[in-house]
MIVO-712559 format. One record per atom (N, C-alpha, C): residue in one letter; x, y, z; chain. Coordinates in Angstrom, 3 decimals. Layout:
! residues N
> gulo / east / north / up / nuke
> A / X / Y / Z / A;
...
//
This chain:
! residues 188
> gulo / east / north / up / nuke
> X / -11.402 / 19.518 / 2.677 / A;
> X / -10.044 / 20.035 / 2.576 / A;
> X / -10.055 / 21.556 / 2.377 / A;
> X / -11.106 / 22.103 / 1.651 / A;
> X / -11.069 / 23.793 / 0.838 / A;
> X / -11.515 / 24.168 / 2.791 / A;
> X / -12.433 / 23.630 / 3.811 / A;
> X / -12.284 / 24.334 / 4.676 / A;
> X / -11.050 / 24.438 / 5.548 / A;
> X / -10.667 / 23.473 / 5.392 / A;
> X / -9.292 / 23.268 / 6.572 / A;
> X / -8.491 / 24.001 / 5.838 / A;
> X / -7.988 / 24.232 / 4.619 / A;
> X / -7.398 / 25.168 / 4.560 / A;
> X / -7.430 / 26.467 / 4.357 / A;
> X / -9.108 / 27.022 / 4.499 / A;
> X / -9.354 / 28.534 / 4.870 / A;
> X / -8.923 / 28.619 / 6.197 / A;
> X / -8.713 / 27.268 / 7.159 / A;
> X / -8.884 / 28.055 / 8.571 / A;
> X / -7.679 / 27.846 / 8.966 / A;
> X / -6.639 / 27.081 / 8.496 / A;
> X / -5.375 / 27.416 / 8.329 / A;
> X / -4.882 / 29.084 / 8.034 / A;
> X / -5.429 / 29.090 / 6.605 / A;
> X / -4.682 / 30.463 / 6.089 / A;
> X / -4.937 / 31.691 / 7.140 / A;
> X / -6.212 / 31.346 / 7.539 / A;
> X / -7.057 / 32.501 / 8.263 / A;
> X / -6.399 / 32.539 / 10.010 / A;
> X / -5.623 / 31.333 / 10.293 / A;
> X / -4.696 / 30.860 / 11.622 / A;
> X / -3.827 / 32.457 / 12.172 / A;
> X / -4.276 / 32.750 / 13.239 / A;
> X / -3.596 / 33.759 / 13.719 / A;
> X / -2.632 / 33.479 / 15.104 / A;
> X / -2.361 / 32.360 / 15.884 / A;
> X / -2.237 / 32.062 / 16.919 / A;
> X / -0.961 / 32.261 / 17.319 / A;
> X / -0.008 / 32.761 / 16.821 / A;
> X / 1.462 / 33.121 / 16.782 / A;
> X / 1.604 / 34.134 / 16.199 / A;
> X / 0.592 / 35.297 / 16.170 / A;
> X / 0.681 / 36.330 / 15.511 / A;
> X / 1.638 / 37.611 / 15.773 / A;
> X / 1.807 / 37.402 / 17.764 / A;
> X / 2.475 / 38.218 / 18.274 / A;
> X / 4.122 / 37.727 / 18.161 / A;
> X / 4.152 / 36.716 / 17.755 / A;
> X / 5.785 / 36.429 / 17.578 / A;
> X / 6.390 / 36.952 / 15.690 / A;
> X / 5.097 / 36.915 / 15.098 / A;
> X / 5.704 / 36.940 / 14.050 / A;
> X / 6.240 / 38.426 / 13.375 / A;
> X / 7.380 / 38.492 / 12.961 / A;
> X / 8.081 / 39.761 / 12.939 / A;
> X / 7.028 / 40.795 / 11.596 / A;
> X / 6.431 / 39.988 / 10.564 / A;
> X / 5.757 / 40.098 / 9.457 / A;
> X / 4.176 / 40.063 / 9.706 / A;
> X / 4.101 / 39.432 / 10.508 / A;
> X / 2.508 / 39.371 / 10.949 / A;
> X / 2.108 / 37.962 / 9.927 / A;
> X / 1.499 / 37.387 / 10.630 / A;
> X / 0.811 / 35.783 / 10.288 / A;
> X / 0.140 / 36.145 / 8.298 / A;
> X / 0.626 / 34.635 / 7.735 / A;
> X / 0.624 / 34.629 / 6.450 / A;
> X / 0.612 / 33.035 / 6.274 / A;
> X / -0.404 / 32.296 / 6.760 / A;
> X / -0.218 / 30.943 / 6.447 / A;
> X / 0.081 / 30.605 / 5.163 / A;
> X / 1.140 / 29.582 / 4.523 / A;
> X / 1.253 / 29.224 / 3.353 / A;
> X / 1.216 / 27.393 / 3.358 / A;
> X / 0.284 / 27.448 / 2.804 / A;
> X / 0.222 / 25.643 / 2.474 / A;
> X / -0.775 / 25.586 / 1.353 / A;
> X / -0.533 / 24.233 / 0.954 / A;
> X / -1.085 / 24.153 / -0.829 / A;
> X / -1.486 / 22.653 / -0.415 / A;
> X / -2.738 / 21.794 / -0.879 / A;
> X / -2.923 / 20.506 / -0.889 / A;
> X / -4.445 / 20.325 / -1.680 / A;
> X / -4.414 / 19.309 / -2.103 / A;
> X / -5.759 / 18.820 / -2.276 / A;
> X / -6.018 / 17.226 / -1.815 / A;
> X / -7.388 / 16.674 / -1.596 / A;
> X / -7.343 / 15.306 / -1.202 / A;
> X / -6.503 / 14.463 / -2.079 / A;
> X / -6.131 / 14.758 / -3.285 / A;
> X / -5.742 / 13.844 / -4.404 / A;
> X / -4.420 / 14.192 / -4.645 / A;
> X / -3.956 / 15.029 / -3.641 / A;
> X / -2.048 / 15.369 / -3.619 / A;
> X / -1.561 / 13.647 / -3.839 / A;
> X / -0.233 / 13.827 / -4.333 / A;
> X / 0.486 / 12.570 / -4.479 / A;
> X / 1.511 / 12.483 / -4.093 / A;
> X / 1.903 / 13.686 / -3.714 / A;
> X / 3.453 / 13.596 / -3.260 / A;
> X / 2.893 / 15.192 / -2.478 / A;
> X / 3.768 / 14.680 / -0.602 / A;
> X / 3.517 / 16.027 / 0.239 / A;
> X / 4.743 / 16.235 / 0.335 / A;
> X / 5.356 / 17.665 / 0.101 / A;
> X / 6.627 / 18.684 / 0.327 / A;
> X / 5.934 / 18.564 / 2.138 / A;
> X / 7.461 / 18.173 / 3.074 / A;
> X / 7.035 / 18.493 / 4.391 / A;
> X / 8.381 / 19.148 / 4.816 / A;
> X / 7.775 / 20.712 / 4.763 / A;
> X / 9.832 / 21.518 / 4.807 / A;
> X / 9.397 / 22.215 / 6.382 / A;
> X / 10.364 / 23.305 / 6.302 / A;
> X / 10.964 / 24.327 / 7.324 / A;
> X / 9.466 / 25.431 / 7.724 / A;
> X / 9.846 / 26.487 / 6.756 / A;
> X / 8.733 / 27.115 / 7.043 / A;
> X / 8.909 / 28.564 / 5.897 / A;
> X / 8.081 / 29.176 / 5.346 / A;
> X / 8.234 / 30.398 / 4.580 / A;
> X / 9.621 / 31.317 / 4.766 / A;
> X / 10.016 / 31.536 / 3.496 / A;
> X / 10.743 / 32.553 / 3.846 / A;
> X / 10.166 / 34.078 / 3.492 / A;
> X / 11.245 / 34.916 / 4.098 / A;
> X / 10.650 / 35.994 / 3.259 / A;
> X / 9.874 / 36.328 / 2.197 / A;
> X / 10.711 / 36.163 / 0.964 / A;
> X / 10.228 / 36.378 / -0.247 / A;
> X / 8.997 / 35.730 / -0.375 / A;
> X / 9.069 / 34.422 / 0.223 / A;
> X / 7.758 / 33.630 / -0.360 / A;
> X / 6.283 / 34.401 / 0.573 / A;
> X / 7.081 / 34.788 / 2.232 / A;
> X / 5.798 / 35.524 / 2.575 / A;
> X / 5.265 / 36.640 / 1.787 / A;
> X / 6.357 / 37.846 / 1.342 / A;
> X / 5.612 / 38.946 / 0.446 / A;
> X / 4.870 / 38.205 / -0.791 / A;
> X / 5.293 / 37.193 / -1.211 / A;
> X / 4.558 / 36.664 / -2.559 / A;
> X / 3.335 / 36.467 / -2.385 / A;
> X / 3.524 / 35.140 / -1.464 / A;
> X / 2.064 / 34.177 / -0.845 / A;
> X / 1.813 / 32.728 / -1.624 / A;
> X / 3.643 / 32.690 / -2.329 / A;
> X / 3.558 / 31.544 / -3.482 / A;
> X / 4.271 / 30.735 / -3.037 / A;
> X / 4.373 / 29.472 / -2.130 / A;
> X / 5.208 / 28.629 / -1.526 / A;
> X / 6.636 / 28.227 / -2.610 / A;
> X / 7.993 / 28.153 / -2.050 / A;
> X / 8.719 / 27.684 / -3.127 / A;
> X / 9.020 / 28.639 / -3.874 / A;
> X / 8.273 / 29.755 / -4.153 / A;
> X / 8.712 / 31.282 / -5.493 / A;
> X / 9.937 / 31.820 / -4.836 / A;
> X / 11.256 / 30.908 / -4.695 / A;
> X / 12.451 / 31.901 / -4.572 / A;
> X / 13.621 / 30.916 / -5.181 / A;
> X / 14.227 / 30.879 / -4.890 / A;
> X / 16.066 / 30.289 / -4.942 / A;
> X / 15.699 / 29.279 / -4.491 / A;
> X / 15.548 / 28.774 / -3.226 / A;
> X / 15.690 / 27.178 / -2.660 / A;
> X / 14.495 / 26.557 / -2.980 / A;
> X / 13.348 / 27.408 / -3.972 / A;
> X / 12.161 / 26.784 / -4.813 / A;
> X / 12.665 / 26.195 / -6.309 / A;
> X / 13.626 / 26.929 / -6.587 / A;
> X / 14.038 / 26.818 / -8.043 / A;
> X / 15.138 / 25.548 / -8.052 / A;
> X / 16.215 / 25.348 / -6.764 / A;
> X / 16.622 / 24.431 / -6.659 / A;
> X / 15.954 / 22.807 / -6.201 / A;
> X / 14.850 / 23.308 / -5.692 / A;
> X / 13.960 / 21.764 / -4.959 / A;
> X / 13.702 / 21.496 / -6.244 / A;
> X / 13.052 / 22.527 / -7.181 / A;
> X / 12.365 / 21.829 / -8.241 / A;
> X / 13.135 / 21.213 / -9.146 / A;
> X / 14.744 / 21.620 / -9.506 / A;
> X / 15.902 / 21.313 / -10.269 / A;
> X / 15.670 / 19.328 / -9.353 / A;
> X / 16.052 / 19.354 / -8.177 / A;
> X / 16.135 / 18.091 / -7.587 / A;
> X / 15.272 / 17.129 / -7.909 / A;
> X / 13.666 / 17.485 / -8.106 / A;
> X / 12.794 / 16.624 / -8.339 / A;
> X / 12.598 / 16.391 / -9.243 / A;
> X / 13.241 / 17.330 / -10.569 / A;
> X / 13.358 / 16.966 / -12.106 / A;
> X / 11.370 / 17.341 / -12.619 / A;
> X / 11.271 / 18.530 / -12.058 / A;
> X / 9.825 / 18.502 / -12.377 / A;
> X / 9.994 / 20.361 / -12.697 / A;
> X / 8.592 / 21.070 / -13.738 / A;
> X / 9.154 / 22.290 / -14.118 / A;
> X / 8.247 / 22.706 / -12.910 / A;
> X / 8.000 / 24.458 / -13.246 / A;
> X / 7.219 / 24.560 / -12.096 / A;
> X / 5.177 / 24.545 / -12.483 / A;
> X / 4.867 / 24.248 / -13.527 / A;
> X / 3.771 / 23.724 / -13.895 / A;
> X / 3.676 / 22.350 / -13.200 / A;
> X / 4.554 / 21.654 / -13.024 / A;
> X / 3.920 / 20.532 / -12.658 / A;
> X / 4.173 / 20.487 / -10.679 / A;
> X / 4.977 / 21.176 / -10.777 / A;
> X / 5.470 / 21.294 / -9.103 / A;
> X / 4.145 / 21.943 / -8.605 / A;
> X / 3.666 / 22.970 / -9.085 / A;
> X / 2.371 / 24.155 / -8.795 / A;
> X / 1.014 / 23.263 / -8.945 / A;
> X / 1.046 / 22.253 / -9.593 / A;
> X / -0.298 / 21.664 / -9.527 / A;
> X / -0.583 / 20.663 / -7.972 / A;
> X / -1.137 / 21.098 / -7.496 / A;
> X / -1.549 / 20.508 / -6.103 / A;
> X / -2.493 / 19.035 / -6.128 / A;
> X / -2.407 / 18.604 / -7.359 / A;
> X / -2.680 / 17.125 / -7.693 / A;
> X / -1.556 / 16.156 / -7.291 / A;
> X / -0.110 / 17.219 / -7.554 / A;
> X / 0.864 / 16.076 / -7.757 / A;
> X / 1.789 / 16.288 / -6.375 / A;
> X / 1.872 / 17.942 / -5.987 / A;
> X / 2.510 / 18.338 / -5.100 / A;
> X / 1.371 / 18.970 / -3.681 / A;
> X / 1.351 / 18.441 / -2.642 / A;
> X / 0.528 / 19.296 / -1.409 / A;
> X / 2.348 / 19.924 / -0.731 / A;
> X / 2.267 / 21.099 / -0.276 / A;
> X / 2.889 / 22.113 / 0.655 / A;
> X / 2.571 / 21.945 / 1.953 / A;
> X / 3.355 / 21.208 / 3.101 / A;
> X / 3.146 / 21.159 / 4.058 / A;
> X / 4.244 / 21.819 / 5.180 / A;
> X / 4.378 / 23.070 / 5.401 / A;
> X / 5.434 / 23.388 / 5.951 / A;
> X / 5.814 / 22.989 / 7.436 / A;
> X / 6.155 / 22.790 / 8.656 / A;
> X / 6.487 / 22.640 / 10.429 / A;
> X / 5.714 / 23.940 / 10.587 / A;
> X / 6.455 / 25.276 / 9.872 / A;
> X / 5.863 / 26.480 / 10.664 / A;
> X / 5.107 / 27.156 / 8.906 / A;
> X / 4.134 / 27.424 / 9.198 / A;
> X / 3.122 / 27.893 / 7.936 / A;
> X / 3.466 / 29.539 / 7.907 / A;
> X / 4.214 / 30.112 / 8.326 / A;
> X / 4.078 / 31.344 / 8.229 / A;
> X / 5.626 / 32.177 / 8.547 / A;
> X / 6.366 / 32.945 / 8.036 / A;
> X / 7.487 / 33.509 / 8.309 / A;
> X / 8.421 / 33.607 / 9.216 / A;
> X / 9.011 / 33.273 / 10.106 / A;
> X / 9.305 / 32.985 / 11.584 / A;
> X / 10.141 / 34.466 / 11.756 / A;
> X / 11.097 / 34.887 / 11.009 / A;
> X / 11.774 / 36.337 / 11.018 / A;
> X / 13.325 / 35.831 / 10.542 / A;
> X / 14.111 / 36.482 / 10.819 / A;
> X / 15.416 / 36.680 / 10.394 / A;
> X / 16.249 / 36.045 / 11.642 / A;
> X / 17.228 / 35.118 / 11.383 / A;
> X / 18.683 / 34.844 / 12.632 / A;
> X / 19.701 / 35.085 / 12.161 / A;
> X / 20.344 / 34.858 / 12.602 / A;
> X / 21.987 / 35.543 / 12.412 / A;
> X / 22.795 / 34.888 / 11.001 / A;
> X / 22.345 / 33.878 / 10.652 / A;
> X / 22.718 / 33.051 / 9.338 / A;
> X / 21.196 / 32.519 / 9.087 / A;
> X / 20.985 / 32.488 / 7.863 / A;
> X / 19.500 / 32.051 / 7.326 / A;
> X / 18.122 / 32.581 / 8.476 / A;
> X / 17.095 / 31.804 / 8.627 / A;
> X / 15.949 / 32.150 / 8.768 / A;
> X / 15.691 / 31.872 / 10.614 / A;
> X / 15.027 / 32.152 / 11.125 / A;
> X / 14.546 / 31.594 / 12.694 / A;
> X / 13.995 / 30.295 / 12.334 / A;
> X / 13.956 / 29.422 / 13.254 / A;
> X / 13.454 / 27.876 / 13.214 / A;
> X / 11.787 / 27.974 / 13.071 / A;
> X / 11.311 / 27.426 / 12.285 / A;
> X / 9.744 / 27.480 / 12.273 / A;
> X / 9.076 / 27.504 / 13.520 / A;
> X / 7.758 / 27.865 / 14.450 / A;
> X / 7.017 / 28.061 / 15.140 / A;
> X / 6.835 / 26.617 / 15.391 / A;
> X / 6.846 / 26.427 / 16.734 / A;
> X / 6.222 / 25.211 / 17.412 / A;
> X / 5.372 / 24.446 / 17.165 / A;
> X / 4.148 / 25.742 / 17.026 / A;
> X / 2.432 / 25.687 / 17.183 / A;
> X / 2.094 / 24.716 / 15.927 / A;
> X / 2.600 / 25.058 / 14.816 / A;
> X / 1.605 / 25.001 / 14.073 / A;
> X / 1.050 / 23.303 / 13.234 / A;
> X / 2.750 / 22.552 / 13.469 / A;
> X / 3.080 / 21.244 / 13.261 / A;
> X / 1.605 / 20.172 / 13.956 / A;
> X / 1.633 / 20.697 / 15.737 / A;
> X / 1.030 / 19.942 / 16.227 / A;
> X / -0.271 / 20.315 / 15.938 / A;
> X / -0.504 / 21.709 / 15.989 / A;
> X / -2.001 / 22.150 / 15.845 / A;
> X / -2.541 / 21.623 / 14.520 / A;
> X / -2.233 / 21.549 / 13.389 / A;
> X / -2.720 / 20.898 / 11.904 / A;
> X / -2.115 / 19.970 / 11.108 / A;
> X / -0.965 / 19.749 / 11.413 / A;
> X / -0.353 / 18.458 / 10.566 / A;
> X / -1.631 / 17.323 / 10.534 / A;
> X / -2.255 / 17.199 / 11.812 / A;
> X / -2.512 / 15.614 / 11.849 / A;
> X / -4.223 / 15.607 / 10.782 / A;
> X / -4.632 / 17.360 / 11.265 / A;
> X / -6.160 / 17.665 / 10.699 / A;
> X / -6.008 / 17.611 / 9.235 / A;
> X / -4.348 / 18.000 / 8.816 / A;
> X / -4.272 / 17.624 / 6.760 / A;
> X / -4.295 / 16.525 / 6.734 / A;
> X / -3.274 / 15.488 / 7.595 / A;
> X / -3.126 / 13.857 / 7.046 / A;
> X / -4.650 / 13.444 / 6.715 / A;
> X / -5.214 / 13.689 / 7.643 / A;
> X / -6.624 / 12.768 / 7.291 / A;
> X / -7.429 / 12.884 / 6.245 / A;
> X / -6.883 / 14.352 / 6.094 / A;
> X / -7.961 / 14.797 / 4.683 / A;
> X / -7.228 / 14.348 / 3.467 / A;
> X / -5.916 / 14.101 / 3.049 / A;
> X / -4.835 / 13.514 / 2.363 / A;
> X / -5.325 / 11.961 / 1.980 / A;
> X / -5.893 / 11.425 / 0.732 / A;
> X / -6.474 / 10.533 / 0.606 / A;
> X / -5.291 / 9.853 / -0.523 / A;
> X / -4.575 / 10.105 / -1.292 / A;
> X / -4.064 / 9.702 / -2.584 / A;
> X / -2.746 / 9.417 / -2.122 / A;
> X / -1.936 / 10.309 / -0.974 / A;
> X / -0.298 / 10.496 / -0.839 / A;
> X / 0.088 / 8.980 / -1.522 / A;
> X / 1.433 / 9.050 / -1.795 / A;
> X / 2.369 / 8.195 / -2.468 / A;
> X / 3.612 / 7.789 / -2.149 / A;
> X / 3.824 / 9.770 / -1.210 / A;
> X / 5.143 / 10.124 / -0.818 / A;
> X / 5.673 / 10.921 / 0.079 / A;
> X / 6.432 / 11.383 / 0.971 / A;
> X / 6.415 / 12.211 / 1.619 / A;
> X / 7.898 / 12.577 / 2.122 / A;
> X / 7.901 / 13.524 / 1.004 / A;
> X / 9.320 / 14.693 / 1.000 / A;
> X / 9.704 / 15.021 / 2.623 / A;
> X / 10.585 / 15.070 / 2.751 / A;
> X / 11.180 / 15.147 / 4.220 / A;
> X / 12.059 / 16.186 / 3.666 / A;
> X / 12.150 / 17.997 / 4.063 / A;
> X / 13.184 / 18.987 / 3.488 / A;
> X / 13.613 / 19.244 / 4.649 / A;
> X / 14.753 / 19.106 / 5.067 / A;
> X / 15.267 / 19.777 / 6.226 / A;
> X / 15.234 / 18.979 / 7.487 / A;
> X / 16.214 / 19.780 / 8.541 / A;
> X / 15.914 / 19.435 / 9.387 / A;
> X / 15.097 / 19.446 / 10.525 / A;
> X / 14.603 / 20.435 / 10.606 / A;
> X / 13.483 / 20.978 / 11.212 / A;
> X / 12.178 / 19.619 / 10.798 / A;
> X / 11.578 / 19.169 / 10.091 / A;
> X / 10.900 / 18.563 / 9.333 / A;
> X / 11.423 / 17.011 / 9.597 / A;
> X / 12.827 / 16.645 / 9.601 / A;
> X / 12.957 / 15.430 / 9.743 / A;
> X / 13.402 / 14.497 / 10.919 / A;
> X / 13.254 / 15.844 / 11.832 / A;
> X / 13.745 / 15.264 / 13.318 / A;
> X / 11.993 / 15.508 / 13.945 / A;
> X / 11.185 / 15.942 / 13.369 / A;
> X / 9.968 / 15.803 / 13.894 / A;
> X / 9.471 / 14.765 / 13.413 / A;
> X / 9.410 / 14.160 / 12.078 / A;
> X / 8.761 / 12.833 / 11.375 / A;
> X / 9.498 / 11.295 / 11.695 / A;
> X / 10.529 / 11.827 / 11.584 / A;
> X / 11.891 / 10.533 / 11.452 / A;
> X / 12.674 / 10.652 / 12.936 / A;
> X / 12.694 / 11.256 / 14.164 / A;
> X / 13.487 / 11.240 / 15.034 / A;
> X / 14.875 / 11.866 / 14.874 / A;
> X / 15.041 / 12.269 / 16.257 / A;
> X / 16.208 / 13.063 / 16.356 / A;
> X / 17.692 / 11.999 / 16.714 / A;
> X / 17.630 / 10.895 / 16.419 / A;
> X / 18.329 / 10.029 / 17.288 / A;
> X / 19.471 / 9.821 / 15.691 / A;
> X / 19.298 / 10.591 / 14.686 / A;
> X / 20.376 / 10.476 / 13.587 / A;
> X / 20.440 / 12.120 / 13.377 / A;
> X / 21.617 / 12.171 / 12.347 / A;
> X / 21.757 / 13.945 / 12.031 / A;
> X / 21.101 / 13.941 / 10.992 / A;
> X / 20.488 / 14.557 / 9.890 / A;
> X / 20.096 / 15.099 / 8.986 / A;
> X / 20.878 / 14.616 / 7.907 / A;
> X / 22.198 / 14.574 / 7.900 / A;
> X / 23.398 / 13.789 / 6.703 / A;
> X / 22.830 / 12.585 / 6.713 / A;
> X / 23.073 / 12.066 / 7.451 / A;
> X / 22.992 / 10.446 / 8.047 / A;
> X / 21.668 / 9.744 / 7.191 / A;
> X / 20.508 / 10.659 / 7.520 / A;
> X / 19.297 / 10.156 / 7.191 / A;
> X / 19.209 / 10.654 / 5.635 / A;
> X / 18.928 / 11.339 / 5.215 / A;
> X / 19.909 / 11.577 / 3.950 / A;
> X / 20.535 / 10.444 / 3.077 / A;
> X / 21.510 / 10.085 / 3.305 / A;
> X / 22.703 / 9.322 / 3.154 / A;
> X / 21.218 / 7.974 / 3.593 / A;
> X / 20.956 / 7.337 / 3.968 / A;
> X / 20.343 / 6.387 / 4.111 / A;
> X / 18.931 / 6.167 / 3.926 / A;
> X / 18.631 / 7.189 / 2.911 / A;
> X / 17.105 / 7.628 / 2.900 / A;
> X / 16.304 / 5.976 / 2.527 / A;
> X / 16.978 / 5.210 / 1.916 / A;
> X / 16.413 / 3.957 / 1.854 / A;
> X / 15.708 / 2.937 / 2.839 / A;
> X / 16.151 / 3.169 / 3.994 / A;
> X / 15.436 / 3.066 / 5.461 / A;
> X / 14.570 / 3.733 / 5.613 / A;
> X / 13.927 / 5.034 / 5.213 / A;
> X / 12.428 / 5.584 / 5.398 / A;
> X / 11.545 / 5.114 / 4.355 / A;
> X / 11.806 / 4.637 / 3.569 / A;
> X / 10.982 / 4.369 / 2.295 / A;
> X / 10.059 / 3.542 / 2.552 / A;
> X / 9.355 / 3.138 / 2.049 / A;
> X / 8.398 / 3.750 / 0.767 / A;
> X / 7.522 / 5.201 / 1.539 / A;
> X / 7.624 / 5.255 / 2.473 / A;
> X / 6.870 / 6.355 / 3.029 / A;
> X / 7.489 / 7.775 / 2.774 / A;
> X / 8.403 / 8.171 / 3.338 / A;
> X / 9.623 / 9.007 / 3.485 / A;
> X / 10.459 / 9.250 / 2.624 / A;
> X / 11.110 / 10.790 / 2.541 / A;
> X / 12.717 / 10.212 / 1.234 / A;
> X / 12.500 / 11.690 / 2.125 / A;
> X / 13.812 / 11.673 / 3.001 / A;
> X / 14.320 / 13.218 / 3.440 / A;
> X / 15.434 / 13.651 / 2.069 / A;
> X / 15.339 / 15.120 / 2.744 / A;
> X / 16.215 / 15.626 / 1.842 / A;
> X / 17.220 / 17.191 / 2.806 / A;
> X / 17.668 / 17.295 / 2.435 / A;
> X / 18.608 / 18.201 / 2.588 / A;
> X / 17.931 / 19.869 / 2.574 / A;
> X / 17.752 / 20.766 / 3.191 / A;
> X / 16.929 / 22.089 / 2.734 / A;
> X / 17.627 / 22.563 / 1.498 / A;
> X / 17.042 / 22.776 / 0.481 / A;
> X / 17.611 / 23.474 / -0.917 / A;
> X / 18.360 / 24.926 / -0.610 / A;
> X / 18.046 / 25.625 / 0.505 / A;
> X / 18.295 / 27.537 / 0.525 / A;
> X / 20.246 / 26.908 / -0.029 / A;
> X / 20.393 / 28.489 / -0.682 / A;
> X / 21.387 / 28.565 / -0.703 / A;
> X / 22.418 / 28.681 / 0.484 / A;
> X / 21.793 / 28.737 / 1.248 / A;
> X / 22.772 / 29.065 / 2.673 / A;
> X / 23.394 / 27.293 / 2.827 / A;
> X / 22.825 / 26.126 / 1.970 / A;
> X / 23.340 / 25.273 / 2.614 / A;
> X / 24.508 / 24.281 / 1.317 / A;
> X / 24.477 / 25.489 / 0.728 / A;
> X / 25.411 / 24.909 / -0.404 / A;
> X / 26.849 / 24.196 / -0.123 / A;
> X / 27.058 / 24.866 / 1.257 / A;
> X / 28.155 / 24.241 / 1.526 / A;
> X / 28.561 / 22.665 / 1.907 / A;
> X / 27.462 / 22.531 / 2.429 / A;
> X / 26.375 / 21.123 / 2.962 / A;
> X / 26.593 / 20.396 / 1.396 / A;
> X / 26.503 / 20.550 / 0.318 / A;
> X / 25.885 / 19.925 / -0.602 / A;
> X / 27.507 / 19.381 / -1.201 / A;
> X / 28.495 / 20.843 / -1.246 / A;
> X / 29.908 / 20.740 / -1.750 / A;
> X / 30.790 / 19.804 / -0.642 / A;
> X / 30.070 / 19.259 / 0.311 / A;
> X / 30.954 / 18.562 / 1.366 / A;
> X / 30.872 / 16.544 / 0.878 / A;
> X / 28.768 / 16.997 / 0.372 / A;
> X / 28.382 / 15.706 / 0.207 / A;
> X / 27.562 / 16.031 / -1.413 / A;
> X / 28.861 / 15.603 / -2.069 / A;
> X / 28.674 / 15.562 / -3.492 / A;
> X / 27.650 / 14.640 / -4.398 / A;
> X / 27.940 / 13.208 / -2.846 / A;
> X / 27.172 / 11.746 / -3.157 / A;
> X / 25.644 / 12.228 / -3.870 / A;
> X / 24.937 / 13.349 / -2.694 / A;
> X / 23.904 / 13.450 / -2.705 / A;
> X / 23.209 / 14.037 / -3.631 / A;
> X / 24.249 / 14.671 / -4.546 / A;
> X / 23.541 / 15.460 / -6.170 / A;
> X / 23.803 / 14.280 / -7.254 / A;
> X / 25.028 / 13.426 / -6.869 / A;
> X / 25.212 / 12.213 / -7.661 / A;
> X / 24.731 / 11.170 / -7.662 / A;
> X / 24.323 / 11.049 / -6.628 / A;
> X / 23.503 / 9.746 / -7.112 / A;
> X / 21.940 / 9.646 / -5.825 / A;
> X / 22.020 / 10.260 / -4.986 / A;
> X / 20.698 / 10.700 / -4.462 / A;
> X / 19.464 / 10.850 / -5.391 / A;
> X / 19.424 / 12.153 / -6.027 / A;
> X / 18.798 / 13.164 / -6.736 / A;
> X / 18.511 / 12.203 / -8.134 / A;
> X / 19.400 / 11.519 / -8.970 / A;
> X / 18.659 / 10.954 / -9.625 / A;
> X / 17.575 / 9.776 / -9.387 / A;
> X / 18.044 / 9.184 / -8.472 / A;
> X / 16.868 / 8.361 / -7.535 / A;
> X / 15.586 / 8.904 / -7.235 / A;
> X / 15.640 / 10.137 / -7.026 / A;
> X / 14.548 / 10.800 / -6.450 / A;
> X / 13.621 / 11.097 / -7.551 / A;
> X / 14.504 / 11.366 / -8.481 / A;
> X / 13.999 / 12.033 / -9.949 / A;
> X / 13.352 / 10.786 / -10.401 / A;
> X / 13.834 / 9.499 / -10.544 / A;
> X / 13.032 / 8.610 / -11.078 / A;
> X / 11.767 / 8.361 / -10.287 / A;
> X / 11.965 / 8.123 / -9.201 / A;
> X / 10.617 / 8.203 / -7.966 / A;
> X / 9.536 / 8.901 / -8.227 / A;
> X / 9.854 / 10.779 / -8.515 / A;
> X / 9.199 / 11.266 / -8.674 / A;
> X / 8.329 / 11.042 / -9.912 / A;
> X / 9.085 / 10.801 / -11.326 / A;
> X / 8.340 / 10.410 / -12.753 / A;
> X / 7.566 / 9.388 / -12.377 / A;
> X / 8.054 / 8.621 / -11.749 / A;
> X / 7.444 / 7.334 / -11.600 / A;
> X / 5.670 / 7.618 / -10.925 / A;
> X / 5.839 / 8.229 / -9.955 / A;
> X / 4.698 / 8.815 / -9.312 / A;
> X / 3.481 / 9.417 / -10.204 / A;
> X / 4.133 / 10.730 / -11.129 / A;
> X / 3.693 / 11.033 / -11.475 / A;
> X / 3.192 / 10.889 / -13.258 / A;
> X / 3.486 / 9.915 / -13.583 / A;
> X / 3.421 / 9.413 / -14.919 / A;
> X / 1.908 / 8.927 / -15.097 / A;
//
């Protein structure tokens, strides 16, 4: 696993698209228990190099009912982003993660992934690649009980989608504590 993810980080293959220049970010160990499978870096987190160190990090972690000691330990949490590295700026929130990088290494982490338990679905980007495009992102959401025990999508935390959240109230009410027990449960 410690090589696959030097040669991840060290991944330059979309270098000329990236507005920031290539910054792979992913976190795992064989004994992860629960994989985050989101969008892709944002800014802040590229200048950092700390997956999650912003606003829609502080809210995922509010959702999973976990602090960030236990979110940061890569026993309990692996970081698996669609696009590993910054994509640039669009006209509202971020550019859609990079193509490349899903197909090129998703499948080279699963194998090394020996413990999983769980597998966070953030966004849509993330859940129309795992789960199919043939529902919207609400929908699957709203029915996350049909992906289970494997799966539990979720909604992207950024603040840009707060509005998303004030439309579907269900999903802080009674979603999120579900998830929260899941997660203790996991990790107890």
């Amino acid at each position: 696993m410690k090589d696959l993810l030097c040669e991840i980080r060290d991944c330059k293959v979309c270098k000329d698209h990236l507005p920031l220049g290539p910054r792979p970010i992913i976190e795992a160990t064989k004994s992860s228990k629960i994989v985050l499978i989101s969008q892709a870096p944002g800014r802040v987190v590229h200048e950092s190099g700390v997956a999650w160190k912003d606003q829609s990090g502080k809210k995922l972690r509010e959702w999973l009912g976990v602090d960030e000691d236990t979110f940061y330990d890569t026993n309990n949490f692996a970081i698996l982003p669609m696009g590993f590295c910054y994509p640039g700026k669009a006209r509202t929130g971020d550019l859609p993660p990079r193509k490349e990088c899903a197909p090129l290494w998703h499948e080279q982490v699963w194998r090394q992934l020996q413990e999983v338990e769980l597998k966070i679905i953030i966004g849509s980007y993330a859940a129309n690649y795992y789960l199919g495009k043939a529902s919207k992102l609400t929908q699957k959401v709203e029915n996350y009980r049909e992906h289970l025990p494997e799966f539990w999508p979720l909604p992207h935390p950024s603040p840009v989608n707060r509005f998303w959240r004030m439309k579907n109230p269900w999903f802080e009410e009674d979603v999120v504590p579900k998830l929260q027990d899941k997660i203790a449960e996991i990790l107890s």
